[in-house]
C-alpha positions as CSV (number, residue, x, y, z in Angstrom):
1,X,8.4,-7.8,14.5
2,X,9.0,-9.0,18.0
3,X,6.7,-6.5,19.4
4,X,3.8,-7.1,16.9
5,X,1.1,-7.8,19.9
6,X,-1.1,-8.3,16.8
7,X,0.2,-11.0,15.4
8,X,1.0,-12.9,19.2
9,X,-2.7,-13.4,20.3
10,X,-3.1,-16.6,19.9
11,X,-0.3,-17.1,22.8
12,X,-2.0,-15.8,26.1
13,X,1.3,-16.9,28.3
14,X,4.1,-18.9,28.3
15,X,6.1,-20.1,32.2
16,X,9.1,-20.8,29.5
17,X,11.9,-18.0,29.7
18,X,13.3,-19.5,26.5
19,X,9.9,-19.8,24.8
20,X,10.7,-17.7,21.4
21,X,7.2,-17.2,19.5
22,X,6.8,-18.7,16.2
23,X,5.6,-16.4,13.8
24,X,3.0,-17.9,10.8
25,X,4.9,-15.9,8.1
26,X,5.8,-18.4,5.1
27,X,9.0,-18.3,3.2
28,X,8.0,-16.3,-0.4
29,X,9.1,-18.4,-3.3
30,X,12.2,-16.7,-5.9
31,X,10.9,-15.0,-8.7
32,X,10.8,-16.9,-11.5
33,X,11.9,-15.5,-14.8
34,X,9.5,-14.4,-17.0
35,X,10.0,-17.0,-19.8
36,X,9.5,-19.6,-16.7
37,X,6.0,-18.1,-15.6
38,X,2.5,-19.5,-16.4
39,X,0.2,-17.5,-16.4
40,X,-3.4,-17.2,-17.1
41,X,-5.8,-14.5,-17.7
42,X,-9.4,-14.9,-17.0
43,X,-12.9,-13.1,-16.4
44,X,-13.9,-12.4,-13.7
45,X,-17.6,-11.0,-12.3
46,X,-17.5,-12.7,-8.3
47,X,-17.8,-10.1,-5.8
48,X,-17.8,-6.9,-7.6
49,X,-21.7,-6.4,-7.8
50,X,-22.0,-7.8,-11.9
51,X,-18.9,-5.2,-13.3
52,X,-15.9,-7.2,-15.2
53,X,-12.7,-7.5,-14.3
54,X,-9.5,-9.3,-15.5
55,X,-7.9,-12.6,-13.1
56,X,-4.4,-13.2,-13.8
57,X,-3.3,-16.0,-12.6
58,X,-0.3,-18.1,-11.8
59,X,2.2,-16.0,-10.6
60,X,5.0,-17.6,-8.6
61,X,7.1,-15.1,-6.9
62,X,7.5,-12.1,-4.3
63,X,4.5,-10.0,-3.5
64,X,7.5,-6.6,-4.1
65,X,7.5,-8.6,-7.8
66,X,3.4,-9.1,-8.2
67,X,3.2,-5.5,-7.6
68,X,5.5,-4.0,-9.7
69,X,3.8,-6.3,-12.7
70,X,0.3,-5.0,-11.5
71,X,1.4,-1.3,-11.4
72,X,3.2,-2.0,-15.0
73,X,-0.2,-3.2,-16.0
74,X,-2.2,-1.0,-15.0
75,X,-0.3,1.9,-16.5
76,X,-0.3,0.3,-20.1
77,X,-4.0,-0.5,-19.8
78,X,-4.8,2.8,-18.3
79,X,-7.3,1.3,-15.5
80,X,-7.3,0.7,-11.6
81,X,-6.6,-2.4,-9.8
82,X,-4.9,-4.7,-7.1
83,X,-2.4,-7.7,-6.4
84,X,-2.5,-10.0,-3.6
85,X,-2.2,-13.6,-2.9
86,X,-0.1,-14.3,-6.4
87,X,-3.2,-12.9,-8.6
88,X,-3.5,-9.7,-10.2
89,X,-7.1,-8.2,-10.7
90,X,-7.3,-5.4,-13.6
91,X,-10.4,-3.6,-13.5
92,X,-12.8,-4.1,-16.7
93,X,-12.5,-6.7,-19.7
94,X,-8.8,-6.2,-20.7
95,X,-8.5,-10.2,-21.3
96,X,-6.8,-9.2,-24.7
97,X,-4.6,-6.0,-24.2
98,X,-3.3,-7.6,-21.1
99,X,-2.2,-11.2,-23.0
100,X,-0.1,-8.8,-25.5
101,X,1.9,-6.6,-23.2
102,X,2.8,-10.3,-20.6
103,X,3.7,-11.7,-24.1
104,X,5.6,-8.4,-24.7
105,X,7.3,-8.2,-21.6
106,X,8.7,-11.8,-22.1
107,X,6.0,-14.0,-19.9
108,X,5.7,-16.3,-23.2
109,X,3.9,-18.8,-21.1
110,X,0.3,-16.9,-21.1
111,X,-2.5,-18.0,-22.3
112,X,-6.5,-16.8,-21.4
113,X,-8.9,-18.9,-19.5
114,X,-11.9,-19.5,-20.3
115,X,-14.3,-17.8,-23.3
């Protein structure tokens, strides 16, 4: 990561010989257990031209984790989508489906959001 010119260019030059950059990568939080995780599973229409899509919410964790829970997801479900940023997106209105496998797979926490 030392090379990464990318993520160096806000440092245009340093007359340090010991200057080490800084990188502006946070720590990721442990993975909760499932039983430990609150989640919350909304409906979502911002951004995606008026078409539906499921918000879950809530997920404390590493991103390796979110992933493999949004892959498991959308496998069950049978339907496309993404994880990023400790949310899950699930394409279409799967509000219901979705609370029954996370209660199924142990996340006993979840509850839906909103109507």
């Amino acid at each position: 990561m030392a090379n990464d010119w990318k993520s160096r260019l806000g440092v245009l030059y340093s007359t340090n010989p010991d200057y080490q950059y800084e990188y502006e990568g946070q720590e990721q939080a442990e993975t909760l257990d499932p039983e430990a995780q609150k989640l919350r599973i909304g409906l979502s229409r911002r951004q995606r031209a008026g078409k539906e899509a499921s918000l879950i919410t809530g997920f404390v964790g590493r991103d390796e984790d979110l992933a493999d829970l949004c892959k498991q997801l959308k496998q069950r479900c049978g339907v496309g989508g993404s994880s990023k940023d400790g949310e899950i997106i699930i394409q279409g209105d799967q509000r219901d489906k979705l609370l029954q496998i996370l209660l199924s797979l142990g996340y006993k926490q979840t509850k839906k959001a909103g109507g």
